[in-house]
C-alpha positions as CSV (number, residue, x, y, z in Angstrom):
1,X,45.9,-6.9,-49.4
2,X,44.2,-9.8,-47.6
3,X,45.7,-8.0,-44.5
4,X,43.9,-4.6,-44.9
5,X,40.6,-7.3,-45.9
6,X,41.1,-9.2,-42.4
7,X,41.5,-5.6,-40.9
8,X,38.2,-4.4,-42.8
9,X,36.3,-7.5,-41.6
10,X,37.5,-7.5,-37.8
11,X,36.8,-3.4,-38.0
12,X,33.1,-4.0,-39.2
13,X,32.2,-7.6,-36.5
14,X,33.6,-5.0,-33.9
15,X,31.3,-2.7,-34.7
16,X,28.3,-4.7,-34.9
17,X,29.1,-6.2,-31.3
18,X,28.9,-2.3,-30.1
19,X,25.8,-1.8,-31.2
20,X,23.5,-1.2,-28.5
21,X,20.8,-3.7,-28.5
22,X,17.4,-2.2,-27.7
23,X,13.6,-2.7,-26.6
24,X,10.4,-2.4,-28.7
25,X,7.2,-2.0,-26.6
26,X,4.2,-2.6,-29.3
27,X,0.7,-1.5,-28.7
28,X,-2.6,-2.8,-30.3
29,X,-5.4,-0.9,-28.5
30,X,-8.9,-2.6,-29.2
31,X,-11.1,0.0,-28.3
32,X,-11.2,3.2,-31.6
33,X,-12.5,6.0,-29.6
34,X,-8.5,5.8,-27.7
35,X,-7.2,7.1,-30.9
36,X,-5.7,10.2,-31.3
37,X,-4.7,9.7,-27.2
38,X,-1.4,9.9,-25.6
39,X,0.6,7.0,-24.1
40,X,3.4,7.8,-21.5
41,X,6.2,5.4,-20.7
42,X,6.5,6.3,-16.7
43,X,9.2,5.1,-14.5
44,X,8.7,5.1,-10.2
45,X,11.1,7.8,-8.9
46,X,10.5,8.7,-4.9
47,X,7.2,7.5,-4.7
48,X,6.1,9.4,-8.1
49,X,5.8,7.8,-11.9
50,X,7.6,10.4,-13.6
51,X,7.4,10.2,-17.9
52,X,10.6,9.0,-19.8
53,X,8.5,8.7,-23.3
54,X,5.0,9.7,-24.7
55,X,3.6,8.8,-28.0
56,X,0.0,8.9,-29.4
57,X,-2.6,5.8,-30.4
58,X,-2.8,5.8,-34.1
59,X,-4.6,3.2,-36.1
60,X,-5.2,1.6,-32.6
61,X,-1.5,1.2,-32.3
62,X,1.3,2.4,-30.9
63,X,5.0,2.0,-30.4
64,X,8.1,2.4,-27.7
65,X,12.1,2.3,-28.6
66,X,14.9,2.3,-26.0
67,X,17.4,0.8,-24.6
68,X,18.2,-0.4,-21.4
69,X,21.2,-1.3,-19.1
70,X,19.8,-3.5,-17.4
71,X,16.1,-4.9,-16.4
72,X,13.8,-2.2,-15.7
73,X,10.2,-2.3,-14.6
74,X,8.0,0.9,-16.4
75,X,4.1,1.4,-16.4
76,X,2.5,1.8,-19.4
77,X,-0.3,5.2,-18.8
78,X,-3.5,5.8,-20.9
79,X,-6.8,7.1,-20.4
80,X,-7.8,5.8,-17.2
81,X,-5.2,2.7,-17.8
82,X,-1.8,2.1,-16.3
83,X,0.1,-1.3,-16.6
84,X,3.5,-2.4,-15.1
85,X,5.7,-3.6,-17.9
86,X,9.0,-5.4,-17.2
87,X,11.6,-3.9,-19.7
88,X,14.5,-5.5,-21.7
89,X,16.2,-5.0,-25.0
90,X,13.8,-7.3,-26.6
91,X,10.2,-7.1,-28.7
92,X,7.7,-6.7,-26.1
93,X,3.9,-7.1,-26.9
94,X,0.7,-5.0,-24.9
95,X,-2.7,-5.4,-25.8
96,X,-5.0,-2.5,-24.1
97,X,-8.8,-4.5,-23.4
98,X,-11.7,-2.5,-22.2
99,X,-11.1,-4.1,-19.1
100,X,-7.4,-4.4,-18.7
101,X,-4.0,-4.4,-20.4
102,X,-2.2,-8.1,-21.4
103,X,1.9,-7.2,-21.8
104,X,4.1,-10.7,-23.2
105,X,6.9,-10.8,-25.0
106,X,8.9,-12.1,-21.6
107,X,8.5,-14.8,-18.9
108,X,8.7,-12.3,-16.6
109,X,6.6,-10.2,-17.9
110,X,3.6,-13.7,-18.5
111,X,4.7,-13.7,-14.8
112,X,2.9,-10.7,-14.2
113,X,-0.1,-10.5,-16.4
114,X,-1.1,-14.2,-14.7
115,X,-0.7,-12.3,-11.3
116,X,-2.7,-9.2,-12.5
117,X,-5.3,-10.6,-13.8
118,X,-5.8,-13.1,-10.7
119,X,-5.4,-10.1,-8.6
120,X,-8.6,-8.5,-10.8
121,X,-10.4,-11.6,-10.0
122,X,-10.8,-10.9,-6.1
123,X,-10.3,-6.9,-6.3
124,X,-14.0,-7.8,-8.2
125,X,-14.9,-10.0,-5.5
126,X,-14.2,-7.1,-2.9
127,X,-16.2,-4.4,-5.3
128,X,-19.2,-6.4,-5.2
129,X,-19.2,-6.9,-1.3
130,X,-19.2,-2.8,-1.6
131,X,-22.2,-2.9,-3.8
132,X,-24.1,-5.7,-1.6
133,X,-23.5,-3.1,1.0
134,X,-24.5,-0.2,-0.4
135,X,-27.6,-1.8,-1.6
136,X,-28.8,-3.1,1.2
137,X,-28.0,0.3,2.8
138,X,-30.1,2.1,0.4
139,X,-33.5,-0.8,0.6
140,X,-33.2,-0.3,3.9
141,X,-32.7,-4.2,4.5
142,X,-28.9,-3.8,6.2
143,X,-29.0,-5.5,9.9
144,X,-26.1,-6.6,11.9
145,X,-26.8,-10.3,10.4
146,X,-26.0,-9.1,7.4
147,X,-23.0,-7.1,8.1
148,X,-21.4,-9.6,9.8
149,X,-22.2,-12.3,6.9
150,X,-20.2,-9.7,4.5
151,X,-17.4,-9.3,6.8
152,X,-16.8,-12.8,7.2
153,X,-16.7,-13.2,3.6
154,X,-14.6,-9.9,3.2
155,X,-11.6,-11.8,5.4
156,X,-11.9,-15.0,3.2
157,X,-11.5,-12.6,0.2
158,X,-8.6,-10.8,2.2
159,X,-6.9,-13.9,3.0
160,X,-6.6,-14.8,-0.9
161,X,-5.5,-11.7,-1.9
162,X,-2.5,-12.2,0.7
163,X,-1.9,-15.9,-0.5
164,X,-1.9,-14.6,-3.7
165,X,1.0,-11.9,-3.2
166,X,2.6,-14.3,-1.0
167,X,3.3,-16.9,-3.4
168,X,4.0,-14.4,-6.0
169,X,6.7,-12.9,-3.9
170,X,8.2,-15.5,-2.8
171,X,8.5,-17.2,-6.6
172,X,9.8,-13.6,-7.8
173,X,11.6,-12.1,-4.8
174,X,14.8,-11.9,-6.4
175,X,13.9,-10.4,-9.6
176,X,12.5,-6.9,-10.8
177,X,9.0,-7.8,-10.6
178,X,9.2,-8.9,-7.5
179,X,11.2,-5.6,-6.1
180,X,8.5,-3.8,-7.6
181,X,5.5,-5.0,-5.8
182,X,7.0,-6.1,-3.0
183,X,5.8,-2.9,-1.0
184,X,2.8,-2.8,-2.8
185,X,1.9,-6.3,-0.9
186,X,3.3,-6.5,2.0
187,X,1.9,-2.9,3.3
188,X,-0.5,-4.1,5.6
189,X,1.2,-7.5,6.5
190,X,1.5,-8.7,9.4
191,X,5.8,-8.5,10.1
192,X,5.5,-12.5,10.6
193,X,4.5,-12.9,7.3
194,X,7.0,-10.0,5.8
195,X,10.0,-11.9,7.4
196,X,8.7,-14.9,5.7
197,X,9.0,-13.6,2.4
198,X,11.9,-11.7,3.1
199,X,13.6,-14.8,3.9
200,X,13.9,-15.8,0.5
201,X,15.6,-13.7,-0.4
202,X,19.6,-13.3,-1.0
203,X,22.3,-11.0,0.0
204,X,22.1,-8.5,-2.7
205,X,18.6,-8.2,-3.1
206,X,18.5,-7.3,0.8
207,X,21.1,-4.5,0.0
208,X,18.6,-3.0,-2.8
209,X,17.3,0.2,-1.6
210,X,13.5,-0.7,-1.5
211,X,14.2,-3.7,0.5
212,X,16.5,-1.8,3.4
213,X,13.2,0.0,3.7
214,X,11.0,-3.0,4.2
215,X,13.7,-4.3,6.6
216,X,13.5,-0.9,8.2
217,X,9.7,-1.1,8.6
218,X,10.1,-4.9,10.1
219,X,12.4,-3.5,12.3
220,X,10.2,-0.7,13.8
221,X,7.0,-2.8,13.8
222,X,8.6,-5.4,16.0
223,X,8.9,-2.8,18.7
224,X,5.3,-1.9,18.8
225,X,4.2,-6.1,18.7
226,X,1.6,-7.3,20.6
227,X,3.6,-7.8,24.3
228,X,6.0,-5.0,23.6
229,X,6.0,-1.8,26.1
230,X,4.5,1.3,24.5
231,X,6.8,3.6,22.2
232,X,6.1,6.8,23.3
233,X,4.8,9.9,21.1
234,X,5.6,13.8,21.8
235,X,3.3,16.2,20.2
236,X,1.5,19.4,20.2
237,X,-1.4,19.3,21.5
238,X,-4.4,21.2,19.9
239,X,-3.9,24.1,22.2
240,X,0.0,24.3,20.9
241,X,1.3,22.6,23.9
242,X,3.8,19.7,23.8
243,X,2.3,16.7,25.3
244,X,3.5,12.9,25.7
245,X,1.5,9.4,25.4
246,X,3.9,8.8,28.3
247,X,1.6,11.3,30.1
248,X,-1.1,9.2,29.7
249,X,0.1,5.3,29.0
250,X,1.7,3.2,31.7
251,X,0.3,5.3,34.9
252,X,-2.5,2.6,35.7
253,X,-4.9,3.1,33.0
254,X,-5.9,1.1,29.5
255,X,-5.2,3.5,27.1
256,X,-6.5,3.3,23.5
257,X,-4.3,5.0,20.6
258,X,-6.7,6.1,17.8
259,X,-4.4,7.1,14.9
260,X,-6.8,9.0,12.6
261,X,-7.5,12.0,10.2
262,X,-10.1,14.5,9.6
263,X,-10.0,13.5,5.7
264,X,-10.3,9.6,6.4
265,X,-13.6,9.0,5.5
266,X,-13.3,5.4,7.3
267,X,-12.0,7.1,10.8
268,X,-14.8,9.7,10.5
269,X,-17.1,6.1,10.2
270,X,-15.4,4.8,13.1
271,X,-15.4,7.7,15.5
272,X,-19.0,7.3,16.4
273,X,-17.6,4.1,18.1
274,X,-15.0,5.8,20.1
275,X,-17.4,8.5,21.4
276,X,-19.8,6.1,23.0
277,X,-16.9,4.0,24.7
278,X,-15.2,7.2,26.1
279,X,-18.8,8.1,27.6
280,X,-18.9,4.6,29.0
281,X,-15.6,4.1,30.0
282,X,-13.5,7.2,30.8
283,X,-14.7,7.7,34.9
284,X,-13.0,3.8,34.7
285,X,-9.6,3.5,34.2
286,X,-10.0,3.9,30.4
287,X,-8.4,6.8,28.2
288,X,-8.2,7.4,25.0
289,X,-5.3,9.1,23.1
290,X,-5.9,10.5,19.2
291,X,-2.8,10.8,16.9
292,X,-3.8,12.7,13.8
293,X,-2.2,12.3,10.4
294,X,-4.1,15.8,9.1
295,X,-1.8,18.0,6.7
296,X,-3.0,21.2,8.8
297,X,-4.1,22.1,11.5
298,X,-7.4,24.0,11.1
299,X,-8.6,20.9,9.4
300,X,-7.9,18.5,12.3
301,X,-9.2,21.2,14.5
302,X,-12.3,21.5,12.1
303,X,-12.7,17.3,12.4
304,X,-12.5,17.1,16.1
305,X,-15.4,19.4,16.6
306,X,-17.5,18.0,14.0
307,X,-16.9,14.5,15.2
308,X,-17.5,15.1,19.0
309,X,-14.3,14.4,20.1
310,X,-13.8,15.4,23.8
311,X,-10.4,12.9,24.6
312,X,-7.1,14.1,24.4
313,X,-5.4,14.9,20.9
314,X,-2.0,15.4,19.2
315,X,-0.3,15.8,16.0
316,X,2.6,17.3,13.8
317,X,0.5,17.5,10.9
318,X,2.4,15.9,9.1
319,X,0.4,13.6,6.8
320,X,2.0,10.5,6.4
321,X,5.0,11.6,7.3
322,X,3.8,12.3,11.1
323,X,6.0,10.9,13.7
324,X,3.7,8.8,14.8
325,X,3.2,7.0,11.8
326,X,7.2,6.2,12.0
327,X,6.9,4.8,15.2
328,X,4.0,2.5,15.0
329,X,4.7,1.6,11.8
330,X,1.3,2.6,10.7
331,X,0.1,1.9,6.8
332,X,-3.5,2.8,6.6
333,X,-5.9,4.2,9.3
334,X,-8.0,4.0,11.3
335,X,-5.3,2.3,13.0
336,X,-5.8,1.4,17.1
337,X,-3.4,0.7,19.7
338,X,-4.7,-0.7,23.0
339,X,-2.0,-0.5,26.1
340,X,-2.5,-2.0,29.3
341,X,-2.4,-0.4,32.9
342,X,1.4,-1.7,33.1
343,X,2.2,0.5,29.7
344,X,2.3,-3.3,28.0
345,X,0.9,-3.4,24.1
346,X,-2.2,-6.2,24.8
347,X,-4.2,-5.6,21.4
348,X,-3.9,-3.8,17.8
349,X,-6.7,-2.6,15.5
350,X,-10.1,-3.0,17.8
351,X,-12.7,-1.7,15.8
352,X,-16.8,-1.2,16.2
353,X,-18.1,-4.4,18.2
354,X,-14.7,-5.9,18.4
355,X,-13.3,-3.1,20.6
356,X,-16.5,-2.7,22.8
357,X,-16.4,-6.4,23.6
358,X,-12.7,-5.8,24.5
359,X,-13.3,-2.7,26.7
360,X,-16.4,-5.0,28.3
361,X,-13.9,-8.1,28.7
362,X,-11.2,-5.9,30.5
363,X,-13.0,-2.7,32.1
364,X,-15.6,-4.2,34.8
């Protein structure tokens, strides 16, 4: 008898041990008119947040269940809302503000409401520079003084923001959180300040996916640095012939690669730039090469005849996929490239007044 008890007893404590153990996400949403709205429980997948769970705000509340293997980072979705929430079995707590959404329950996850909410802080800073701008613009009162004043104070705001991610990375590079944002952060880095960062780092977490890709990207950028010999670039040109950047960079000339698209409201801003410097320059050892990032090619052929442009063009339209962008490691654009005669990389981003004092400096 006490042997088929002690059997019993080991039986049920075995049982309890397999029991998987499991995560509780619960919502309290302050704002009433969000009832009666669905919340999805979205994990990243190839560069898309695909839904794993949904649920609807009732009695401003709502609730997740699941398990996990191991830590997993999810974003919370409603409305116009979305919140990155670091998942494991255990009670986690979200409160949805008017403003933003507050998730504790974890260290990790106090981790990254602290960093969220600083982040808010300057991302306001930033959007008010935008309305200064746009005011002014509209009273008629914008000058160059003024500009200038806001673009000083735009790389002070910059420079935080970076500081910011910096130190967050580097406290969280080994964890979920920080595999999460790292490529968020560091996408328009310089690669010093990458490989900084990534030298925290161990073994394993350099083997994760993600950062092979940021490894990758370090890789590629340090061939197009500042000193560096052009890459070079083979595409059709917009008359469907093949054409090189070795055609052009290398053979005596400063050449200036614009890497653009018709649907980049910024380029479009910036091209007005480029057209007066090729008027000025071009009879003097000065070309200028476009790279387009356009997803067809009626539309880049649409832009360049819109915008004026008269210097020499190529693409794969191929969005951000384009071969170009691969090369030169390019995140955002406009993105410039200046090469000198000798085909040497001498200069990276010129814009407005910055590039023509450049041109002036170089191009007597």
């Amino acid at each position: 008898m006490k042997k088929i008890l002690l059997f019993a007893f080991i039986a049920i404590a075995a049982l309890a041990c397999s029991e998987k153990k499991s995560y509780t996400i619960n919502g309290n949403v302050e704002q009433e008119d969000l009832n009666g709205q669905t919340v999805y429980l979205k994990k990243q997948s190839d560069n898309k947040l695909v839904s794993i769970d949904s649920t609807q705000i009732a009695d401003n509340k709502f609730s997740f269940t699941g398990n996990v293997k191991s830590t997993e980072v999810y974003v919370i979705v409603l409305a116009n809302k979305q919140r990155v929430v670091v998942v494991d079995n255990v009670p986690i707590d979200i409160t949805v503000g008017e403003k933003e959404i507050n998730v504790s329950g974890t260290e990790l996850n106090d981790v990254v409401t602290q960093f969220m909410k600083q982040r808010n802080v300057i991302t306001e800073k930033v959007n008010d520079i935008y309305v200064r701008y746009d005011q002014a613009k509209q009273d008629g009162t914008l000058n160059q003084e003024f500009e200038d004043s806001l673009d000083a104070e735009y790389d002070e705001i910059e420079k935080e923001y970076n500081d910011l991610g910096i130190a967050f990375l580097k406290e969280n590079i080994n964890n979920k959180a920080g595999e999460y944002f790292i490529e968020r952060i560091v996408a328009q880095m310089e690669v010093e300040k990458i490989e900084e960062i990534l030298s925290d780092a161990t073994e394993e977490t350099l083997n994760n996916e993600t950062f092979k890709k940021i490894t990758e990207r370090v890789k590629a950028a340090k061939t197009v640095a500042v000193g560096q010999p052009f890459v070079d670039i083979e595409m059709p040109s917009p008359q469907g012939e093949t054409i090189k950047l070795s055609d052009y960079a290398g053979k005596g000339k400063y050449v200036l690669i614009d890497f653009w698209a018709a649907w980049c409201g910024p380029c479009r801003n910036e091209m007005p730039t480029l057209v007066e410097v090729y008027a000025q320059y071009k009879d003097k050892n000065f070309e200028i090469v476009g790279v387009s990032f356009d997803k067809d090619k009626e539309s880049w052929l649409k832009g360049i005849e819109e915008l004026g442009i008269t210097w020499v063009q190529m693409s794969d339209v191929k969005y951000w996929q384009s071969e170009g962008a691969k090369l030169y490691n390019v995140r955002s654009i406009p993105h410039t490239v200046l090469i000198d005669p000798q085909g040497i990389i001498i200069e990276k981003n010129l814009r407005g007044q910055a590039l023509k004092d450049k041109l002036a400096e170089l191009i007597k």
